[in-house]
C-alpha positions as CSV (number, residue, x, y, z in Angstrom):
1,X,24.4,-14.8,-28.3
2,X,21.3,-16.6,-27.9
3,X,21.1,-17.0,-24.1
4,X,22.2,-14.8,-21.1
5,X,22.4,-14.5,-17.5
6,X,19.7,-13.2,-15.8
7,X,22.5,-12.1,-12.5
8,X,25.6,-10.2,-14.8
9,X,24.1,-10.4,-18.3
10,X,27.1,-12.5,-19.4
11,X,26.1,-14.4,-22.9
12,X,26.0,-17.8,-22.9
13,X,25.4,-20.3,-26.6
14,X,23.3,-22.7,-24.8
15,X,20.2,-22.6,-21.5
16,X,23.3,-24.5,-19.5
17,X,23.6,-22.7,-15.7
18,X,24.9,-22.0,-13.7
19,X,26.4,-19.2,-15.3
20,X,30.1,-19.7,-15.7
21,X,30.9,-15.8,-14.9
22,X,28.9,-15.6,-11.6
23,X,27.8,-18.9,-10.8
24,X,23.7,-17.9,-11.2
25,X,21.3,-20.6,-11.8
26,X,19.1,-18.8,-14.5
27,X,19.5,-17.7,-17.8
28,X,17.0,-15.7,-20.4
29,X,16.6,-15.9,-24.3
30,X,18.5,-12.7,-25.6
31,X,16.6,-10.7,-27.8
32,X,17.0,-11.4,-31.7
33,X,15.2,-10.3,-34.4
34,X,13.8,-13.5,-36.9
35,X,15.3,-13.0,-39.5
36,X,14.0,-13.6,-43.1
37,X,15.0,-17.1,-43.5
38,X,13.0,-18.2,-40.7
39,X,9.6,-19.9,-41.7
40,X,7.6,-20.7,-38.9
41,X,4.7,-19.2,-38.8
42,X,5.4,-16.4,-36.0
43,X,8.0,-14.5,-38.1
44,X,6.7,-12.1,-40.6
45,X,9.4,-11.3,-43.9
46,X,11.2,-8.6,-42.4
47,X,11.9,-10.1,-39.3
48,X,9.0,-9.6,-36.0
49,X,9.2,-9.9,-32.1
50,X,6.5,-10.9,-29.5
51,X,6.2,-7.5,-27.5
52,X,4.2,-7.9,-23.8
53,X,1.6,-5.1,-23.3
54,X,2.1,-4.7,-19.8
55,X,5.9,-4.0,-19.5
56,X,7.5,-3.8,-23.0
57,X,9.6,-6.8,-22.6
58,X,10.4,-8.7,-26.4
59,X,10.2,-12.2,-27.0
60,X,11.3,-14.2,-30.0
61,X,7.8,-16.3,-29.5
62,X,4.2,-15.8,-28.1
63,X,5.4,-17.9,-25.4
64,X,3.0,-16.0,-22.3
65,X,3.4,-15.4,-19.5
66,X,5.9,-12.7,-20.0
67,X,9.4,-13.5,-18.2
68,X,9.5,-10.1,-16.9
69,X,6.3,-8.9,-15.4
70,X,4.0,-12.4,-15.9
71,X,1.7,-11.1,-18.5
72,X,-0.1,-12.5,-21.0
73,X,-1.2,-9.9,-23.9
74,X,1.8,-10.4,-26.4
75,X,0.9,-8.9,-29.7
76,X,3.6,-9.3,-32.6
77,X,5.4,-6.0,-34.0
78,X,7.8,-6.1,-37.2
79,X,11.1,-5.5,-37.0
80,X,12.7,-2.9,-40.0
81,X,15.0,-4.7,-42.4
82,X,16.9,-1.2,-42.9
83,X,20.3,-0.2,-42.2
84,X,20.2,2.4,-39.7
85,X,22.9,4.6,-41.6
86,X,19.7,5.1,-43.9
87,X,18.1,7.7,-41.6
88,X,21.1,10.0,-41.0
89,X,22.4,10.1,-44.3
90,X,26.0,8.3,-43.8
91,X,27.5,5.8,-46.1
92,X,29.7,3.7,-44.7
93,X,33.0,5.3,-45.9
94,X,32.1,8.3,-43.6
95,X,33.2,6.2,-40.6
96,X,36.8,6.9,-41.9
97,X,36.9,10.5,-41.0
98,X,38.6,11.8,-38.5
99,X,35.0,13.0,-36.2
100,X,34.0,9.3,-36.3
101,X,37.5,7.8,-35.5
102,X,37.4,10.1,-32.1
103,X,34.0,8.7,-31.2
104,X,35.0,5.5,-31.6
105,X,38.3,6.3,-29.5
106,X,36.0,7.6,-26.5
107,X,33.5,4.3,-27.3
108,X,36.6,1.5,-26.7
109,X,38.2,3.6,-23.5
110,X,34.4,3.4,-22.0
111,X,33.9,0.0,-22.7
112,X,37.4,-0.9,-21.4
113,X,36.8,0.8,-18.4
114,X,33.8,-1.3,-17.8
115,X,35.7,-4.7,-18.5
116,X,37.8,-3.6,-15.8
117,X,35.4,-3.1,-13.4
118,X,33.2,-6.2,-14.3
119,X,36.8,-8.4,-13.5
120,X,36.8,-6.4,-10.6
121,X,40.4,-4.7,-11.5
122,X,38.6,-0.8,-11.4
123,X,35.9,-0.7,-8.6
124,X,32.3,0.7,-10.3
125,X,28.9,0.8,-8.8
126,X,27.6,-2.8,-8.9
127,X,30.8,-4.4,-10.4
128,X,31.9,-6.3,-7.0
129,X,35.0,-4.6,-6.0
130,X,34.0,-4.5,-2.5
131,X,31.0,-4.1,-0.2
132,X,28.4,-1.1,-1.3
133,X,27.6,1.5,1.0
134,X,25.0,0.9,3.7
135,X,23.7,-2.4,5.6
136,X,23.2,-5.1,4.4
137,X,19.5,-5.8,3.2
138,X,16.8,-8.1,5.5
139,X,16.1,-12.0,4.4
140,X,12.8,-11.6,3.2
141,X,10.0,-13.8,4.0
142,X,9.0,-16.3,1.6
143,X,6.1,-18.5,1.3
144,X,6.9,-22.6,2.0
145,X,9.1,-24.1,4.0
146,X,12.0,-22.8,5.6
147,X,12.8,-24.7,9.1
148,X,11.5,-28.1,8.5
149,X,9.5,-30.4,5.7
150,X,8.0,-34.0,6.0
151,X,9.6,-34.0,9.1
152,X,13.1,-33.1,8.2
153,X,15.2,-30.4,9.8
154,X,16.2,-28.2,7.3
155,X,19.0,-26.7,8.9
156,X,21.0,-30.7,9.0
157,X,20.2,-30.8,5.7
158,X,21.7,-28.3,4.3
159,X,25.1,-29.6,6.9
160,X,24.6,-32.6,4.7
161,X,24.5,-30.7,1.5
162,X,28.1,-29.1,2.1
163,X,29.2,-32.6,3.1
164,X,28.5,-34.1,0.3
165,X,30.1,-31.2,-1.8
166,X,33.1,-31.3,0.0
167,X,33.2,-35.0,-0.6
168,X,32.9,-34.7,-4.8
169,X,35.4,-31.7,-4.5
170,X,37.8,-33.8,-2.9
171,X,37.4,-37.0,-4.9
172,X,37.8,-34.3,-8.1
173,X,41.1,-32.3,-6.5
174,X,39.1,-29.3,-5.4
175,X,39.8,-27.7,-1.8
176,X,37.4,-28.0,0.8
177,X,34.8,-25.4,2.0
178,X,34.2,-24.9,5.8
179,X,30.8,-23.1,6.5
180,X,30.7,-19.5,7.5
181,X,27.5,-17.5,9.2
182,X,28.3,-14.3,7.3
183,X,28.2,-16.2,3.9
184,X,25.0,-18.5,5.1
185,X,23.1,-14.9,5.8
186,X,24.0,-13.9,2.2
187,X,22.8,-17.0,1.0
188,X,19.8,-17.0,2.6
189,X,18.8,-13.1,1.2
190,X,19.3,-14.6,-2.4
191,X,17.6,-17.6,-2.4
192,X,14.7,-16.6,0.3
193,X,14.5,-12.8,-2.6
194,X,14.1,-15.7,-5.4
195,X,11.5,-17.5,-3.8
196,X,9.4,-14.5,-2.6
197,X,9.5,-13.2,-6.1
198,X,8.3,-16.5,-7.5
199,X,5.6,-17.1,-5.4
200,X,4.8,-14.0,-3.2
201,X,5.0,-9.9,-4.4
202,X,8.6,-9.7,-3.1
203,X,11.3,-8.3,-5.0
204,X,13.8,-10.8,-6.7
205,X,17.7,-10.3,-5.1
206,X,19.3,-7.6,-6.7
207,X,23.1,-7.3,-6.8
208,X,23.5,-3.9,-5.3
209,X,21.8,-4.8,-2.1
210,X,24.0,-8.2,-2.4
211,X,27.2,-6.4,-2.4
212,X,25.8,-4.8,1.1
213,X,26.5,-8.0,3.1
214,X,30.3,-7.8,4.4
215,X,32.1,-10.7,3.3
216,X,35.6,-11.4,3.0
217,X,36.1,-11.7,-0.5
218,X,35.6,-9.1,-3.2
219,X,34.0,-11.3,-5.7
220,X,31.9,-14.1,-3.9
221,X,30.8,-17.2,-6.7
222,X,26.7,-17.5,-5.9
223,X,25.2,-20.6,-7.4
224,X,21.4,-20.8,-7.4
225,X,18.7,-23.7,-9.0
226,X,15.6,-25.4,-8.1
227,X,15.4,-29.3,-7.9
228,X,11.3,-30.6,-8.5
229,X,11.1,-33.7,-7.2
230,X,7.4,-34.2,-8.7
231,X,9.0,-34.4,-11.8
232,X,11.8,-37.1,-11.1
233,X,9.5,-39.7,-9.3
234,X,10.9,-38.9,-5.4
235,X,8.5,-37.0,-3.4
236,X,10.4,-35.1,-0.3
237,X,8.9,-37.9,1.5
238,X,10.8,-40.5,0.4
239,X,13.7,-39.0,1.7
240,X,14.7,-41.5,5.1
241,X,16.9,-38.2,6.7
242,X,18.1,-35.1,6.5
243,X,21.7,-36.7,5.4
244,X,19.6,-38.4,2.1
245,X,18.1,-35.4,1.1
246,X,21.1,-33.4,1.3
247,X,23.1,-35.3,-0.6
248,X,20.5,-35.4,-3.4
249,X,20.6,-32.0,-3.9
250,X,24.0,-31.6,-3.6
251,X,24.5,-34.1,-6.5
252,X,21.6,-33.0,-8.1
253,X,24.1,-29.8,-8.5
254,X,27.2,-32.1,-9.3
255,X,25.9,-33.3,-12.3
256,X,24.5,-30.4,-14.3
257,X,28.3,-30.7,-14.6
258,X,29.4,-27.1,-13.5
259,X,33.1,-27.1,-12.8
260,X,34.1,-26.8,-8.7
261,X,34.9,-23.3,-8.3
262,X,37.4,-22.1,-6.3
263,X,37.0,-20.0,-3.1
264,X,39.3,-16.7,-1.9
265,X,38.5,-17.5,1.7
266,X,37.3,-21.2,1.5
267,X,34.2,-19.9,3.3
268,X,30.8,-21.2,2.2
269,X,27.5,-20.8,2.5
270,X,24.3,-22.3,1.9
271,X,20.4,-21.6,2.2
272,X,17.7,-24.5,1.2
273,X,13.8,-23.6,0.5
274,X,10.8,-25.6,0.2
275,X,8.4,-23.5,-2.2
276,X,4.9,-24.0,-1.6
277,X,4.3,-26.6,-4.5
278,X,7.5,-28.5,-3.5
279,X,10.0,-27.5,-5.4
280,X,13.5,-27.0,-3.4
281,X,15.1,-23.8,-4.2
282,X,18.9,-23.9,-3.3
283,X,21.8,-21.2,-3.0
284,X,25.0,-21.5,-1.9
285,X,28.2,-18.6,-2.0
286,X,31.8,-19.3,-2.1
287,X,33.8,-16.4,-0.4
């Protein structure tokens, strides 16, 4: 595993969201020791991470700031080329008795119980499996632009983002989506959390307060990613309409080549941001 997602944890080979589990638009580097045969010249012989001072959070490089907390004091600590049998004094041929076979019995009927619940087949505490207790969390504040930019009304835009989704689902055999308030407002907590994280001292969305909202559907698909124009060459204000824009993000989403994901309810919804440096942060959920 050398990527994961930063939503359910799922692994992933390659940094290619969304996430194919959950539909989230982030991933992180998992955590892997360097290994001896590695000869750049960060590793050390037995193997090292990059550790940040502030919150504990390993890297595989001194690549600041830290993906966790935004730090920038890494300092290198090795990593023990020892098999961890060493310190308690058990070969491997101990693992055949009976005390380690019943251990390992308890280990695989806790893990399986947790497969289940992750497919959503036994309900657990932040596995889906319905809403969580409580209401459903405010949409935060966040810094940019949510009701209008260069003169374009947001809210038309994002009308024109589904429409242009609906119309690559149909030209590829996928069902239609029709739009749904309940969905948009979950939409809108996500992608408005993300933002606020990124560029205020909000708290990123966090899936227990996400399962608050009441949707229809037990396991709702959320698909999240940023488009920056200043890196393509097209500035928001080159956009002529709402109808232009929309359908540039929408494609923008259609060829990262995700698969068209199908829907329970066929509900949808979707929530477009304008960060303050431009970038456009976009979440929508199928219900």
């Amino acid at each position: 595993m050398k990527w994961r997602c930063e939503w359910c944890g799922k692994p992933h080979e390659e940094n290619d969201p969304p996430c194919d589990n959950c539909g989230h638009g982030t991933f992180e580097k998992a955590v892997q020791p360097i290994g001896p045969e590695r000869t750049d010249e960060e590793s050390t012989p037995g193997g090292s991470v990059w550790v940040c001072q502030d919150c504990g959070r390993q890297h595989q490089r001194n690549s600041p700031p830290c993906r966790r907390c935004g730090g920038a004091n890494f300092e290198r600590e090795a990593v023990a080329d020892t098999d961890p049998l060493d310190e308690i004094g058990t070969s491997w041929r101990d693992v055949v008795e009976p005390k380690y076979v019943v251990g390992y019995a308890v280990v695989a009927v806790l893990v399986g119980v947790l497969v289940l619940g992750f497919l959503g087949i036994v309900p657990l505490p932040g596995f889906g499996g319905g809403a969580a207790e409580g209401p459903p969390p405010a949409v935060p504040a966040a810094p940019g632009a949510a009701d209008s930019v260069e003169g374009l009304d947001i809210t038309a835009v994002e009308g024109a983002y589904l429409d242009t989704l609906n119309d690559r689902r149909t030209g590829a055999g996928a069902a239609e989506l029709t739009r749904s308030s309940a969905v948009d407002e979950a939409a809108a907590y996500y992608n408005k959390a993300t933002v606020a994280a990124r560029y205020g001292d909000g708290e990123p969305p966090s899936r227990e307060a996400f399962d608050r909202f009441p949707l229809a559907c037990e396991r709702p698909t959320v698909v999240g990613y940023q488009v920056a124009y200043d890196r393509t060459g097209t500035p928001l204000s080159g956009f002529e309409d709402e109808t232009a824009l929309g359908s540039a993000l929408a494609d923008s989403y259609v060829e990262r080549g995700a698969p068209f994901r199908s829907a329970e309810r066929g509900t949808f919804g979707v929530d477009i941001h304008v960060a303050p440096d431009g970038r456009v942060f976009v979440t929508h959920v199928l219900c």
